[in-house]
Every structure is written in C-alpha cells, then in structure tokens.
ROKOL-416827 format. One record per residue (C-alpha): residue in one letter; x, y, z. Coordinates in Angstrom, 3 decimals. Layout:
BEGIN
<node rest="A" xx="X" yy="Y" zz="Z"/>
...
This chain:
BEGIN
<node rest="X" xx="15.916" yy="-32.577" zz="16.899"/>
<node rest="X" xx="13.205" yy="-31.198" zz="15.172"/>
<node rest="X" xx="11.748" yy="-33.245" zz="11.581"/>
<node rest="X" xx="12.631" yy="-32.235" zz="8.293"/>
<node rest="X" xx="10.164" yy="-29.439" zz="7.228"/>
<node rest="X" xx="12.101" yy="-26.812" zz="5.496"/>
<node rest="X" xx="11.457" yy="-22.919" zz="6.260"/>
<node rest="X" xx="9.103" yy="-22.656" zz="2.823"/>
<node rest="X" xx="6.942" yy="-24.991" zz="4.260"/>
<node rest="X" xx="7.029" yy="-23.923" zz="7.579"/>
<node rest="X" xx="5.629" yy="-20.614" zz="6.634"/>
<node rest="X" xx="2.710" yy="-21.316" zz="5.386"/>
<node rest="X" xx="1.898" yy="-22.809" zz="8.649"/>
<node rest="X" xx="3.025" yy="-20.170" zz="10.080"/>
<node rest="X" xx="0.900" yy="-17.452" zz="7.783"/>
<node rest="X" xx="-2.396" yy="-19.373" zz="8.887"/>
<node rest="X" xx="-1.791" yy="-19.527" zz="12.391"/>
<node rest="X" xx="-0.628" yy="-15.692" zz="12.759"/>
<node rest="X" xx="-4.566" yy="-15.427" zz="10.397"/>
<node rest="X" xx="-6.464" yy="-17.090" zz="12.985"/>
<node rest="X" xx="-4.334" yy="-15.692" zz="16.176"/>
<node rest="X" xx="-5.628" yy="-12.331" zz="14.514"/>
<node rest="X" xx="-9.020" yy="-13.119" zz="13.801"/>
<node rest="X" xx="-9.426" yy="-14.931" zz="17.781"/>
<node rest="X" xx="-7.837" yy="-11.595" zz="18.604"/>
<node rest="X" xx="-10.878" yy="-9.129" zz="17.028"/>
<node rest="X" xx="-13.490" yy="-12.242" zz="18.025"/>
<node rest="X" xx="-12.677" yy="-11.856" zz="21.478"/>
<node rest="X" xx="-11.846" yy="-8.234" zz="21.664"/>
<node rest="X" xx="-15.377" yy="-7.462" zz="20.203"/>
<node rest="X" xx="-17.433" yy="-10.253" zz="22.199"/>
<node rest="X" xx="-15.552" yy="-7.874" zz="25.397"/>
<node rest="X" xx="-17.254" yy="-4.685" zz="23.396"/>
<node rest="X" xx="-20.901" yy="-6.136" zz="23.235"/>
<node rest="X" xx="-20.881" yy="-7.649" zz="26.923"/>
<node rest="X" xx="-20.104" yy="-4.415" zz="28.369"/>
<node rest="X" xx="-23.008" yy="-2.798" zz="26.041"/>
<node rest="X" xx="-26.238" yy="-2.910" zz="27.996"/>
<node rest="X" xx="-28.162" yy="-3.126" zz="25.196"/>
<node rest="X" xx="-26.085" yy="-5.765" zz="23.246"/>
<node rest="X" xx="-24.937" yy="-7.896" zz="26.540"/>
<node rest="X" xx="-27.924" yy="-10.804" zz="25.674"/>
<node rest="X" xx="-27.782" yy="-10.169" zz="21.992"/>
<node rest="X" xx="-27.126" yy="-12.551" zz="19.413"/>
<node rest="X" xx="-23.673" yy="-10.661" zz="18.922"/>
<node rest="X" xx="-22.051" yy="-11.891" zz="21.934"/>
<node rest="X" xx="-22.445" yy="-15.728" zz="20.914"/>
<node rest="X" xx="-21.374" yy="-14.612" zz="17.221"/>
<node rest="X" xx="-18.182" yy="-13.237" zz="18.476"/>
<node rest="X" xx="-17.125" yy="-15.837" zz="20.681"/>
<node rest="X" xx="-18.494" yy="-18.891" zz="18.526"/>
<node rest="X" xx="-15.872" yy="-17.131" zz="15.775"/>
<node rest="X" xx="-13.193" yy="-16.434" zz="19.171"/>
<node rest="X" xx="-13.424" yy="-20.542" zz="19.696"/>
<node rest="X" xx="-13.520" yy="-21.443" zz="16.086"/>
<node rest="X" xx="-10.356" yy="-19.316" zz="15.303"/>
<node rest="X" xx="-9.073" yy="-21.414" zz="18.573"/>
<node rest="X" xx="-10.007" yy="-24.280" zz="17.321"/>
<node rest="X" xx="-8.234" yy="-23.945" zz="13.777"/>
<node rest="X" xx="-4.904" yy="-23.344" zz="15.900"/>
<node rest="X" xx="-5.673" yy="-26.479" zz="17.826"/>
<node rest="X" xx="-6.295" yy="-28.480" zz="14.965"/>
<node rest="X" xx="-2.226" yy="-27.477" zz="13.558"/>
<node rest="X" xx="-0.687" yy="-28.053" zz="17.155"/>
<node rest="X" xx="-3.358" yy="-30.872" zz="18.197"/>
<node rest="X" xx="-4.019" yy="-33.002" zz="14.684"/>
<node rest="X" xx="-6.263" yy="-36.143" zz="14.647"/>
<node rest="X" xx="-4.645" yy="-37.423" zz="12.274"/>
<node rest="X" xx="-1.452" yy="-40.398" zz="12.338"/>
<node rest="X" xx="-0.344" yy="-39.519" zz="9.067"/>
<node rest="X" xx="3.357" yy="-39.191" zz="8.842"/>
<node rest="X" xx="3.704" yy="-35.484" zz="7.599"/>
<node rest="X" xx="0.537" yy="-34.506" zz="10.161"/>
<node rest="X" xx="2.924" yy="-35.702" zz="12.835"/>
<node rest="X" xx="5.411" yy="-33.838" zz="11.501"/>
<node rest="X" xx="3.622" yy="-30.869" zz="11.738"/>
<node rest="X" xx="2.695" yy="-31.317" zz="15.234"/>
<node rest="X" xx="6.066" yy="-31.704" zz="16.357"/>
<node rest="X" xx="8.073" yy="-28.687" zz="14.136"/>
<node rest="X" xx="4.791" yy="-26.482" zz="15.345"/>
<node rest="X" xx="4.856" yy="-26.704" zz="18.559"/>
<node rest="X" xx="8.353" yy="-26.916" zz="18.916"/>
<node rest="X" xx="8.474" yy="-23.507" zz="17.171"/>
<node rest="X" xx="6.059" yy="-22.033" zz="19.073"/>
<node rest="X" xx="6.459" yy="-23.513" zz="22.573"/>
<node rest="X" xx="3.516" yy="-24.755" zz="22.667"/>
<node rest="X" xx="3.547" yy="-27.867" zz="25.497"/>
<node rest="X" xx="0.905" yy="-30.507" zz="26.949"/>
<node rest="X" xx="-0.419" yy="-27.824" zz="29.267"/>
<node rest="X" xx="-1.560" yy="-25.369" zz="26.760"/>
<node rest="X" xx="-4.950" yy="-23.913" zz="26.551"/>
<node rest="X" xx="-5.424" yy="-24.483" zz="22.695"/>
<node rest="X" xx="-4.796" yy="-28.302" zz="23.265"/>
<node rest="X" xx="-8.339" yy="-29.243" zz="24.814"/>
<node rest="X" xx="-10.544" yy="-30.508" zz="22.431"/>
<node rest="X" xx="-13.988" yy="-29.962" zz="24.856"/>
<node rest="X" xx="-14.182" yy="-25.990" zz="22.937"/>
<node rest="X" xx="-13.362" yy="-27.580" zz="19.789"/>
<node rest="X" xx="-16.030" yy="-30.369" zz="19.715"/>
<node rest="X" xx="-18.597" yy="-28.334" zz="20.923"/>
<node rest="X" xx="-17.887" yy="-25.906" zz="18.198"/>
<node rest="X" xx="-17.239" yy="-27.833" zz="14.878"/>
<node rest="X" xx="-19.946" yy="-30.428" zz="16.216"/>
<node rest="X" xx="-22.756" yy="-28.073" zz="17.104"/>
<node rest="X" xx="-25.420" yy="-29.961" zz="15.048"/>
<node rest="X" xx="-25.003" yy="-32.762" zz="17.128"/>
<node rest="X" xx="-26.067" yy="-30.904" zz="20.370"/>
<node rest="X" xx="-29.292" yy="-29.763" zz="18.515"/>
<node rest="X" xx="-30.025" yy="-33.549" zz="17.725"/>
<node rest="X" xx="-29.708" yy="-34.124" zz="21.323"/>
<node rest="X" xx="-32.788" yy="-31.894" zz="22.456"/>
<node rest="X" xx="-34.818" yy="-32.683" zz="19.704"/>
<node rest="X" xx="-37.167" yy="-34.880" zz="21.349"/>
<node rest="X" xx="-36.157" yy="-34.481" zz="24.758"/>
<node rest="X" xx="-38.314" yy="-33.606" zz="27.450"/>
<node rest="X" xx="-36.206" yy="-31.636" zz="29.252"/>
<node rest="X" xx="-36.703" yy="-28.219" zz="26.839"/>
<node rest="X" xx="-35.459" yy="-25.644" zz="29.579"/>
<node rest="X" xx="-32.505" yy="-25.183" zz="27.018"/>
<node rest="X" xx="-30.433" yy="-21.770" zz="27.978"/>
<node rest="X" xx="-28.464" yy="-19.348" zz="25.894"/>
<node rest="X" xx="-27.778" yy="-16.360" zz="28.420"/>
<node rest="X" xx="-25.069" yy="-14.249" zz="29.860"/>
<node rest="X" xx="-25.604" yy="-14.098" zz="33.900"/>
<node rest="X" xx="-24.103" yy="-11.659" zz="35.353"/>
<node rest="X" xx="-21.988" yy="-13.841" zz="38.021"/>
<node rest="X" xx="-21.902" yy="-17.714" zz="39.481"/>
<node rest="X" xx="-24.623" yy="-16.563" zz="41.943"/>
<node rest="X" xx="-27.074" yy="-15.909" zz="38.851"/>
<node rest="X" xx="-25.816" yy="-19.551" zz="37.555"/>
<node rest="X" xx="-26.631" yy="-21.057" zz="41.198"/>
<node rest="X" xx="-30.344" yy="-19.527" zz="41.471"/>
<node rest="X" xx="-30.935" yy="-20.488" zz="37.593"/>
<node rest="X" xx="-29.716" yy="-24.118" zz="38.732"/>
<node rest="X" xx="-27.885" yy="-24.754" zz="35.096"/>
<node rest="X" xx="-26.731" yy="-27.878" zz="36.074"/>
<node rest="X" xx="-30.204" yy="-29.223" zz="36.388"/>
<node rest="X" xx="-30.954" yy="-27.825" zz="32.876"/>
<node rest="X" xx="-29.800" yy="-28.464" zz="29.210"/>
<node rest="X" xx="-27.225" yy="-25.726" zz="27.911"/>
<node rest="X" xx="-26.950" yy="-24.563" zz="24.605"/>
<node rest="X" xx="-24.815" yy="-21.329" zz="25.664"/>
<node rest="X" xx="-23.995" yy="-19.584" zz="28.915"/>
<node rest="X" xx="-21.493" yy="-17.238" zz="29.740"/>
<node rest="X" xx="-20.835" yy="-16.091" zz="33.475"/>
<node rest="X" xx="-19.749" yy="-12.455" zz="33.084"/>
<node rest="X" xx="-17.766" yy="-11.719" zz="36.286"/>
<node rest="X" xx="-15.335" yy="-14.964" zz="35.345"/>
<node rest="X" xx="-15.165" yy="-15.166" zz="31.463"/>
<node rest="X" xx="-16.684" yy="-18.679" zz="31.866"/>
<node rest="X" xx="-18.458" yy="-19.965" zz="28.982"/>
<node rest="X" xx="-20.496" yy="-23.162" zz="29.754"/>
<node rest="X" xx="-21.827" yy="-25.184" zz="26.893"/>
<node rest="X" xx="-22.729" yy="-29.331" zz="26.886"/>
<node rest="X" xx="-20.525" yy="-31.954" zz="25.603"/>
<node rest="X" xx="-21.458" yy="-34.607" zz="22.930"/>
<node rest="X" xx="-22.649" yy="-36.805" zz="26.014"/>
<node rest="X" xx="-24.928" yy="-34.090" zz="27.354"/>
<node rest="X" xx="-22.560" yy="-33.576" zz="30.137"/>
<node rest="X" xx="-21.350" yy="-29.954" zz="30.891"/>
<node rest="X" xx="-18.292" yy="-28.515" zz="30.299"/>
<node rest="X" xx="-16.787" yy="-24.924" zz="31.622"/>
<node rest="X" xx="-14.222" yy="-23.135" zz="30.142"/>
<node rest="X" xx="-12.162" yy="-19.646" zz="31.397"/>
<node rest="X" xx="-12.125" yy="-17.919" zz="27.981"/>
<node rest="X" xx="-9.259" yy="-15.378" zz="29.022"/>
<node rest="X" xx="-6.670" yy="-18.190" zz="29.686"/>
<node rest="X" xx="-7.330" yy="-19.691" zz="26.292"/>
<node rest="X" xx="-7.099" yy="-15.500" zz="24.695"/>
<node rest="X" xx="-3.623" yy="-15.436" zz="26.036"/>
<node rest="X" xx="-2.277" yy="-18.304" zz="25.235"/>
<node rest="X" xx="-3.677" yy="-17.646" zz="21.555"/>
<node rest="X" xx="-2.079" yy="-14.058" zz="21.962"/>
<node rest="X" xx="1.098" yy="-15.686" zz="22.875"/>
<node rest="X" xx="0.761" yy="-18.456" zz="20.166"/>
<node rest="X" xx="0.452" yy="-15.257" zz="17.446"/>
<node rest="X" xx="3.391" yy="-13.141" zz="18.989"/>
<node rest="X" xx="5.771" yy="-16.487" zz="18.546"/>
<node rest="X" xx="4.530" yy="-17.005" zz="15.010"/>
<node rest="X" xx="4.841" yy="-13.423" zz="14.019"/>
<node rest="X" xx="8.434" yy="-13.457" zz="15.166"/>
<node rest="X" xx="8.986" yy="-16.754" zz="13.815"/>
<node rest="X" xx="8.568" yy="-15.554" zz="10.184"/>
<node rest="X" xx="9.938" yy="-12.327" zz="10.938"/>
<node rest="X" xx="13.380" yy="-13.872" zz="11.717"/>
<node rest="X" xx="13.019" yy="-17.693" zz="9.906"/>
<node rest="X" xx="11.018" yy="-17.192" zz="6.379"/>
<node rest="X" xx="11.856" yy="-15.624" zz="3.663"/>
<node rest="X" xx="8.289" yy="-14.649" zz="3.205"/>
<node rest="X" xx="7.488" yy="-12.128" zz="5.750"/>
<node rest="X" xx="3.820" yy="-11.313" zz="5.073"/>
<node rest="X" xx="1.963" yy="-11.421" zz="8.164"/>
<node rest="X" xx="-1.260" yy="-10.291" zz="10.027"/>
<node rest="X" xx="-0.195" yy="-7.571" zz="12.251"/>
<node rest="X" xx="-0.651" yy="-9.037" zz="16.068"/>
C-alpha cells in the first residue's frame, strides 16, 4: 500500500516532472539537431543541449531518487515511483550523470594544477576515434561518441564514467507519458506540458 499523499499533493509532483520530461525532451531532441549539423557538430551547442538533457534528468532523479531520510521525502519516493513504475533498474536512478552535472565546479578544481592538461571536450565520430585519441589516458571534461550516443565525462574521483544517452531519453519519455496520464485520469488539476 502506497503512503498517505493525497491527489492535491500528488500533482504538483506530478506537474514538475511532466516540466522537466518536456524540457529533457527538446534538450535532447535539439542536441540530435546540432550533431547531425556539420557546422554545429563540435559547437558549444551540442554540450548546451545535453548539459540541459542531463540536468532535466537529473531533476527527475532527484523526485524518484531523494538524498534525503526525511519522512515526507520518503514518502515521495515511494507514492512516485509507485505511480510511475519507476523500479531499481531505471535509467534516471544513477547518480554518476547527476553528480557530474550539479557538481561540475568540482571537476574544474581537479585540473587546476594538474599536469596532465590534455583535457577534451569533443564529439568523435565513433569508438575507433576514442581508441586512436586514447581518452582513457587523458583527463575528460566532455566527450560524446556519435555512432553510440555515449557521453563520457570524469567522476568526482577523476575516474571515467560512460553513459548511453538514448536509454536514459526513453526511460525519461516513458517517465513523462505515465505522469501525463497520471494527472489526466487522478488530479483534479489537469494542466500539463504536452509530451
């Protein structure tokens, strides 16, 4: 049995995860748009985009995926992801995205000083590009592998992490439709972001 959060309060969850399921949606849609631009695929655009695709992400996560012990937090948790069928497999529930996004300073701090200043924001065209580069030997600040949808960024301990972007879109996609239909059928309040 889900906790006690009545259908008021549920939609105004609801309203700000259909907001950012939208806003992921035109991230990622336009990101797609400038990478297959050849004169915008190694612009500044493409790491605006998806920076605001993984934040949106990460706003989602935050609902389903809270920090936080407090009793209501929990709460939320639970009635969310209940309501949206959201288990321990799902793509929004990593945190490696979210860290690297809402903690971005603290990747800067890490090069400052470093001697290793072979730091790389660029899109390569496939894993073979990524191989002759050798990444791994080098400090990231963004890649993304075209041919996969694999961004590449560090983590806090200057480790790398990978992650398949279109998994993550369609679970976000999927996370929207169930919210949309949730107030559609549920609240009382049926003002959402078109999907």
């Amino acid at each position: 049995m889900l906790p006690d959060i009545n259908d008021y309060e549920l939609t105004w969850y609801m309203q700000e995860i259909c907001m950012h399921c939208l806003g992921a949606s035109i991230d990622y849609n336009h990101m797609l748009c400038t990478l297959q631009n050849p004169e915008t695929v190694q612009s500044r655009l493409v790491w605006f985009h998806l920076t605001s695709f993984l934040s949106h992400a990460a706003m989602i996560s935050k609902y389903v995926s809270p920090i936080s012990t407090k009793k209501i937090t929990l709460m939320r948790k639970q009635v969310l992801r209940g309501h949206l069928g959201i288990g321990n497999s799902s793509e929004v529930l990593p945190r490696d995205a979210r860290d690297n996004i809402e903690h971005f300073d603290e990747r800067i701090d890490n090069w400052v000083g470093d001697e290793n200043q072979n730091i790389l924001e660029i899109v390569l065209p496939d894993r073979a590009g990524y191989e002759y580069l050798r990444v791994n030997e080098k400090r990231v600040k963004r890649v993304l592998i075209l041919s996969e949808l694999i961004f590449i960024s560090e983590k806090r301990d200057k480790s790398q992490f990978e992650l398949s972007l279109q998994p993550l879109y369609d679970e976000v996609d999927r996370i929207g439709g169930a919210a949309e239909k949730w107030i559609k059928e549920k609240s009382l309040y049926h003002f959402i972001y078109p999907h």
